[in-house]
N, CA, C and O of each residue as an XYZ file, in Angstrom:
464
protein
N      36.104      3.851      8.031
C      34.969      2.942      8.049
C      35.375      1.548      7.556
O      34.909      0.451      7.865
N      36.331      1.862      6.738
C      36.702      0.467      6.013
C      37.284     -0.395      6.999
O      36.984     -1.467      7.526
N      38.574      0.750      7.099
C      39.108     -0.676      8.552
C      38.260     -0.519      9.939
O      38.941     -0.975     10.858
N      37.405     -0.182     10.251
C      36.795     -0.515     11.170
C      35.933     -2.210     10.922
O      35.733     -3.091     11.758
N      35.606     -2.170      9.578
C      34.364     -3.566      9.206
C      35.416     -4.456      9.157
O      35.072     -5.614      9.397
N      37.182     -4.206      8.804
C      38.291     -5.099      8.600
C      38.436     -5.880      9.923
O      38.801     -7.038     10.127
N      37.939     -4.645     10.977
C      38.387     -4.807     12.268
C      37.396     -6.094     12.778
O      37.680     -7.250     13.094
N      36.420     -5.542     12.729
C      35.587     -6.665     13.019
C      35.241     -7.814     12.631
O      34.665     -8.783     13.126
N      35.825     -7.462     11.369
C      36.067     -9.237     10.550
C      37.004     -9.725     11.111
O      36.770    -10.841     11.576
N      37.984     -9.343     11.261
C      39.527    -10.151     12.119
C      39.536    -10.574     13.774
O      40.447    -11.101     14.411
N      37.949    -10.075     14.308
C      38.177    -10.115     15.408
C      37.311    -11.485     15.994
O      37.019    -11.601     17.185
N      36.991    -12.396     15.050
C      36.204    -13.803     15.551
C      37.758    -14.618     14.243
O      38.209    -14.365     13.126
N      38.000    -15.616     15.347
C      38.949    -16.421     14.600
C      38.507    -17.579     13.883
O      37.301    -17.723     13.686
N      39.494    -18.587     13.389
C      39.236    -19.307     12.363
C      38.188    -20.150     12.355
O      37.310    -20.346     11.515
N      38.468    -20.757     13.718
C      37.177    -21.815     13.796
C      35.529    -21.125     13.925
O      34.509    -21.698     13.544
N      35.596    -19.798     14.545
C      34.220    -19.251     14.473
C      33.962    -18.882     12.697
O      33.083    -19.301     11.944
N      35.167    -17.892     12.418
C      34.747    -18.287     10.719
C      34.354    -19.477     10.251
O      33.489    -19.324      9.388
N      34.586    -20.455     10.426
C      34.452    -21.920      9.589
C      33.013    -22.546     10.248
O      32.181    -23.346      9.820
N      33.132    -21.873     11.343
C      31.667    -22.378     11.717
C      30.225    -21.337     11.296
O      29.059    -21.723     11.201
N      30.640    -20.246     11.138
C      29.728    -19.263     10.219
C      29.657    -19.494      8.809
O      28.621    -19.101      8.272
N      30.516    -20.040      8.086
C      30.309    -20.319      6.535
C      29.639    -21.658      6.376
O      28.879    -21.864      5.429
N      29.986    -22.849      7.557
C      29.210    -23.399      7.574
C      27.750    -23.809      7.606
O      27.058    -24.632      7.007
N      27.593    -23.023      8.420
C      25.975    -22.882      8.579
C      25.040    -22.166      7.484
O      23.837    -22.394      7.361
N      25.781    -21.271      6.716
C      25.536    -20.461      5.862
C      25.440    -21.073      4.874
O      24.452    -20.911      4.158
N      26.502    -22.016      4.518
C      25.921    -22.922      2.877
C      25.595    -24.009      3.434
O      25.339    -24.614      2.393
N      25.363    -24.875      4.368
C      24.601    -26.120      4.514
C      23.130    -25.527      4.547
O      22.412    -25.779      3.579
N      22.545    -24.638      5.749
C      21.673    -24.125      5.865
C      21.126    -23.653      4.034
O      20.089    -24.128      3.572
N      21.802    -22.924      3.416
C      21.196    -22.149      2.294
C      21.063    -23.923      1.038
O      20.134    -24.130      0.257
N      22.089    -24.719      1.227
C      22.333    -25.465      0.207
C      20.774    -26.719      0.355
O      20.081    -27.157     -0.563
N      20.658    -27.009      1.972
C      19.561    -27.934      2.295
C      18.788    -27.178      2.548
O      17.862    -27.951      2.795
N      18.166    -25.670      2.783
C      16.710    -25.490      3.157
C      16.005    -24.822      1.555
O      14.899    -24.909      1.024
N      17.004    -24.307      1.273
C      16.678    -23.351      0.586
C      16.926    -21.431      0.543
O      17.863    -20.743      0.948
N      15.950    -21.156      0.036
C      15.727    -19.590      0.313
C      15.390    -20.053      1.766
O      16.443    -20.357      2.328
N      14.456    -20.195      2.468
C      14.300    -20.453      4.003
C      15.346    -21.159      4.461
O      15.362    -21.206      5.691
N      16.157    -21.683      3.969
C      17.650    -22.374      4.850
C      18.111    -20.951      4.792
O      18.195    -20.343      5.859
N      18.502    -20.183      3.370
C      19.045    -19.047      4.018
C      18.862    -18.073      4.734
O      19.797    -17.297      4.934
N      17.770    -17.890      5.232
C      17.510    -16.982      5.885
C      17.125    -17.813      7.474
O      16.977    -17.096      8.464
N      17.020    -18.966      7.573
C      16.983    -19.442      9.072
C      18.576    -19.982      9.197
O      18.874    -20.696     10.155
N      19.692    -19.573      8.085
C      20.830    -20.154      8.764
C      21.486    -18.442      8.931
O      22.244    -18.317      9.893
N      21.236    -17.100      8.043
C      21.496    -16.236      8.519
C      21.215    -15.680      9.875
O      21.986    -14.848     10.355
N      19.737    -16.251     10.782
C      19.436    -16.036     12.131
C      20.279    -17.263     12.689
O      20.994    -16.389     13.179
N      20.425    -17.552     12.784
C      21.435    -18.532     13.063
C      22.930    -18.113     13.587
O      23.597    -18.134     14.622
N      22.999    -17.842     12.640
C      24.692    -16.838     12.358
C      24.776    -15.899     13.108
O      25.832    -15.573     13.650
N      23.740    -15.344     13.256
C      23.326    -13.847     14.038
C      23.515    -14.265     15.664
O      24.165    -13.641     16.503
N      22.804    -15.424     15.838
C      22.491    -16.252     17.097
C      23.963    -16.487     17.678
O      24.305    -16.198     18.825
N      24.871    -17.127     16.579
C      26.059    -17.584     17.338
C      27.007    -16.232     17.714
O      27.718    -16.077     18.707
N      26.775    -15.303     16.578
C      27.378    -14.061     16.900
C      27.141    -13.171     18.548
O      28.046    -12.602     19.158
N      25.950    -13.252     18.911
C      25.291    -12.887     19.893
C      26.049    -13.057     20.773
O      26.711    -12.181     21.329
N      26.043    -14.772     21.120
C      26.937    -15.456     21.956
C      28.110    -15.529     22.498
O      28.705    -15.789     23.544
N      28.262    -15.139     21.181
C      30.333    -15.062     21.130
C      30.309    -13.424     22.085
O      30.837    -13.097     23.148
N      29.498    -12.735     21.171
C      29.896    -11.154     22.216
C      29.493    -11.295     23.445
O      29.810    -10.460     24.291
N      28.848    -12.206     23.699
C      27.911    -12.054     25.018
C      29.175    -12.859     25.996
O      29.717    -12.208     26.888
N      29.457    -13.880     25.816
C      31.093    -14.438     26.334
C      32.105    -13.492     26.703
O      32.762    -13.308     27.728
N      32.020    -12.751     25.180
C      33.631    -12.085     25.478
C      33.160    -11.016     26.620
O      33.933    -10.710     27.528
N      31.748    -10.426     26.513
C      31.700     -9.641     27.866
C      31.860     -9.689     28.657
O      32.524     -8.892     29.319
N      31.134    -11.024     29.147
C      31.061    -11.336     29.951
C      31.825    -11.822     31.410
O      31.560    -11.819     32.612
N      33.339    -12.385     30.195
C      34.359    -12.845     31.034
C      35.141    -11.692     31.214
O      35.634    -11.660     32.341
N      35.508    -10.473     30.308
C      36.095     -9.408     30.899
C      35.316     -7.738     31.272
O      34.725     -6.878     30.619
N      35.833     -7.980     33.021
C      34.849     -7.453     34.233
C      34.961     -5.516     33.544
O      34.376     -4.478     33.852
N      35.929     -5.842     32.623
C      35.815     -4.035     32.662
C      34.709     -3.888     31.413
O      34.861     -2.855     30.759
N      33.844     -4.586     31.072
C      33.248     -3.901     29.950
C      31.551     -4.028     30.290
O      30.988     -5.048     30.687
N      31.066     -3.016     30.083
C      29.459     -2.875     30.401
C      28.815     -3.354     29.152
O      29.207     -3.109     28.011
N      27.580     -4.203     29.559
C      27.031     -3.959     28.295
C      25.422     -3.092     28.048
O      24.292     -3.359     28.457
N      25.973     -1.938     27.167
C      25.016     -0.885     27.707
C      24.511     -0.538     25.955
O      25.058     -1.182     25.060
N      23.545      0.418     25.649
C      23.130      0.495     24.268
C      24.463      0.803     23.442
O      24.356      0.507     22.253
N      25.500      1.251     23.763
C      26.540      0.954     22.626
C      27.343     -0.100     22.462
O      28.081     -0.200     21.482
N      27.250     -1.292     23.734
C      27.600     -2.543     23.164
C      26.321     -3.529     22.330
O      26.578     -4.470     21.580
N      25.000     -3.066     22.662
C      23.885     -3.756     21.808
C      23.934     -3.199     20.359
O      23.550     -3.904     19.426
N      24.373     -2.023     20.175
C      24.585     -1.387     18.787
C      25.667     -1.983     18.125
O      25.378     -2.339     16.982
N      26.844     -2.211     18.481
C      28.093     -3.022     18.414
C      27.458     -4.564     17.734
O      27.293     -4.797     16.537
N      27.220     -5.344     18.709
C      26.492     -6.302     18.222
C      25.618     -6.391     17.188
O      25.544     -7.372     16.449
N      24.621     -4.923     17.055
C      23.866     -5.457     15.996
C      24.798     -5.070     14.477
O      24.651     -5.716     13.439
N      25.659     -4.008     14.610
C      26.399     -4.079     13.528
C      27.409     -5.282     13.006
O      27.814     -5.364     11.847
N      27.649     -5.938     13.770
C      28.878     -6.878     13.615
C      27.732     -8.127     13.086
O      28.016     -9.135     12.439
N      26.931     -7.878     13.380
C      25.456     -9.209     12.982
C      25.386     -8.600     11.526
O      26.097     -9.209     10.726
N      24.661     -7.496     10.993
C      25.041     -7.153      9.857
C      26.057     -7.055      8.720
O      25.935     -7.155      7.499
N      27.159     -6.813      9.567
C      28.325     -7.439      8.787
C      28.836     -8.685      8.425
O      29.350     -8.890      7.325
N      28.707     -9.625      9.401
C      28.923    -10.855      9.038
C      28.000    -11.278      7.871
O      28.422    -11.485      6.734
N      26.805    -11.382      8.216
C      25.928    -11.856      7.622
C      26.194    -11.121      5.938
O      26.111    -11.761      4.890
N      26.394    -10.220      6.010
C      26.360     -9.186      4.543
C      27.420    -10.483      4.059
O      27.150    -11.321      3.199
N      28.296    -10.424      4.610
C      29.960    -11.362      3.748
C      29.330    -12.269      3.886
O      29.807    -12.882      2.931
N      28.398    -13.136      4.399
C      28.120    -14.716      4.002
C      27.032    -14.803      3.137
O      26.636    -15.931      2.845
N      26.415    -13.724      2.623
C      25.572    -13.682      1.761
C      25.948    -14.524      0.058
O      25.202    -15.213     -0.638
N      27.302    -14.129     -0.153
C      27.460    -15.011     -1.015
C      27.840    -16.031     -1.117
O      28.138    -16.535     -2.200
N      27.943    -16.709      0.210
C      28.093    -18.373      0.686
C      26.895    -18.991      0.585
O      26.813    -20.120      0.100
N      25.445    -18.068      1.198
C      24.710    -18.656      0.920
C      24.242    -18.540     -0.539
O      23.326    -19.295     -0.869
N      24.744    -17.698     -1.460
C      24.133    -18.075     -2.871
C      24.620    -19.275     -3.596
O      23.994    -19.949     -4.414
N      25.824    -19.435     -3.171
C      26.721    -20.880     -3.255
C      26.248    -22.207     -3.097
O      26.425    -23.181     -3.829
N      25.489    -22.081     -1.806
C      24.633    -22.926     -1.318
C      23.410    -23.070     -2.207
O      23.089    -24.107     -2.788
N      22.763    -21.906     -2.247
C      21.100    -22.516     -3.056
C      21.626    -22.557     -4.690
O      20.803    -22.948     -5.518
N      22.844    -22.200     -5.107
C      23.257    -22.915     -6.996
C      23.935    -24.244     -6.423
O      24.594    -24.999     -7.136
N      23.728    -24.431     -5.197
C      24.845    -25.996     -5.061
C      23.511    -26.941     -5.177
O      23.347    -27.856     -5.984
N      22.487    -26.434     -4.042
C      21.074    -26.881     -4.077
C      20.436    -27.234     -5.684
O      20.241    -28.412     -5.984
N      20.127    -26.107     -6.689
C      19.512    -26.146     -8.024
C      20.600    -27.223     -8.620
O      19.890    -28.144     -9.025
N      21.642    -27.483     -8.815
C      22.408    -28.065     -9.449
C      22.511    -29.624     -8.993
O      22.865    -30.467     -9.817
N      22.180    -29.989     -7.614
C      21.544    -31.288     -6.888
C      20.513    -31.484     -7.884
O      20.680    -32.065     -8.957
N      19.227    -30.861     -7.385
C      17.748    -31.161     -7.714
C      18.086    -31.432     -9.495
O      17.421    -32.325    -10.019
N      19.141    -30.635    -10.420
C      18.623    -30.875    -11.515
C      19.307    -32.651    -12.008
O      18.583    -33.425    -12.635
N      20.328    -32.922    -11.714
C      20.816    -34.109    -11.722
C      20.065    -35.141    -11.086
O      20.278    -36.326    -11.343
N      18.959    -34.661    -10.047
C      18.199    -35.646     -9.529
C      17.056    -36.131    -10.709
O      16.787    -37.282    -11.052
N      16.616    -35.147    -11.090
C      15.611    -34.855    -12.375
C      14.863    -36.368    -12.856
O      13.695    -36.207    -13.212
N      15.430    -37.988    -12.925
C      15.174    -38.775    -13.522
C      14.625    -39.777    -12.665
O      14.108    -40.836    -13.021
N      14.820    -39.254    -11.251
C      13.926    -39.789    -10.296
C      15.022    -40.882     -9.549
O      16.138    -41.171     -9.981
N      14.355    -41.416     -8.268
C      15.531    -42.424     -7.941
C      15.885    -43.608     -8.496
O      15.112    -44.383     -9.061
N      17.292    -43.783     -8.306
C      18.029    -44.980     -9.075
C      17.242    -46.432     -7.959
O      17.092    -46.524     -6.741
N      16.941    -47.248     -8.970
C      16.110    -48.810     -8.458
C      17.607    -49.467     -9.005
O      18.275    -48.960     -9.906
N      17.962    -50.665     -8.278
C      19.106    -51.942     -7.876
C      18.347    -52.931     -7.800
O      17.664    -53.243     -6.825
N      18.444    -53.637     -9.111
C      17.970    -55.084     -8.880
C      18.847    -55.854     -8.557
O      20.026    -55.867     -8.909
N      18.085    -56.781     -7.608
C      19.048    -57.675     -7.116
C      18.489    -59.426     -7.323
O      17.385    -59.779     -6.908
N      19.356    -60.287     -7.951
C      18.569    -61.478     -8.493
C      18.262    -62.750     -7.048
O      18.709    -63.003     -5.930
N      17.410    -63.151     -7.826
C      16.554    -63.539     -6.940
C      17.231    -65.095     -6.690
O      17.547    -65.694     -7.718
N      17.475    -65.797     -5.349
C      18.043    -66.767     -4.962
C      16.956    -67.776     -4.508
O      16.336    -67.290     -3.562
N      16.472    -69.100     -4.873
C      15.727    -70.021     -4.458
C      16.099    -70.291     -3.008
O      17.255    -70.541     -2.668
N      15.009    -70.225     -2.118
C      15.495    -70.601     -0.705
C      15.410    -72.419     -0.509
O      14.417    -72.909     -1.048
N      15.911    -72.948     -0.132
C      16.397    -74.373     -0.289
C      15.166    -74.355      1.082
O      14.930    -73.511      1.947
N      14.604    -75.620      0.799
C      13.201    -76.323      1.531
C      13.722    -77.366      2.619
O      12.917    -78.011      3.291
């Protein structure tokens, strides 16, 4: 079971990783609890895609209820491992908001006589 979830982690490469962690702490860091969970459908969304491609382009594979089962596990798995990207994200979020705390910074700028 183990290397099977290994399997399926190794089987989307770097840039789809980097684009799943992405979405996962921008989404969790700017929405919130609702960033994380509309960037986990998200994640799910691009996952979809990617399987739906790789089917698509090679003619020997059906997609029948054990490739929709496939998919929905590999959606669960991913998402399980970015779960703590997005907690990353909403302590990156609390740790923004508390430094914001004093309200926005005002820039005075001195004032120049306009010549008549």
């Amino acid at each position: 079971m183990i290397r099977w979830a290994l399997l399926q982690l190794l089987s989307y490469g770097l840039l789809s990783w980097s684009v799943f962690v992405g979405i996962a702490l921008l989404a969790s860091r700017h929405g919130g609890w609702i960033g994380m969970f509309l960037g986990q459908c998200a994640v799910a969304c691009v996952v979809l895609v990617l399987d739906l491609d790789y089917a698509t382009t090679h003619a020997y594979m059906d997609m029948d209820i054990v490739f929709t089962l496939g998919v929905l596990a590999r959606v669960v798995l991913i998402n399980t491992v970015l779960l703590p990207v997005s907690a990353i994200g909403i302590l990156l979020r609390r740790k923004r908001t508390k430094h914001n705390g004093n309200g926005p910074a005002t820039a005075t700028v001195p004032s120049v006589p306009l010549k008549s």
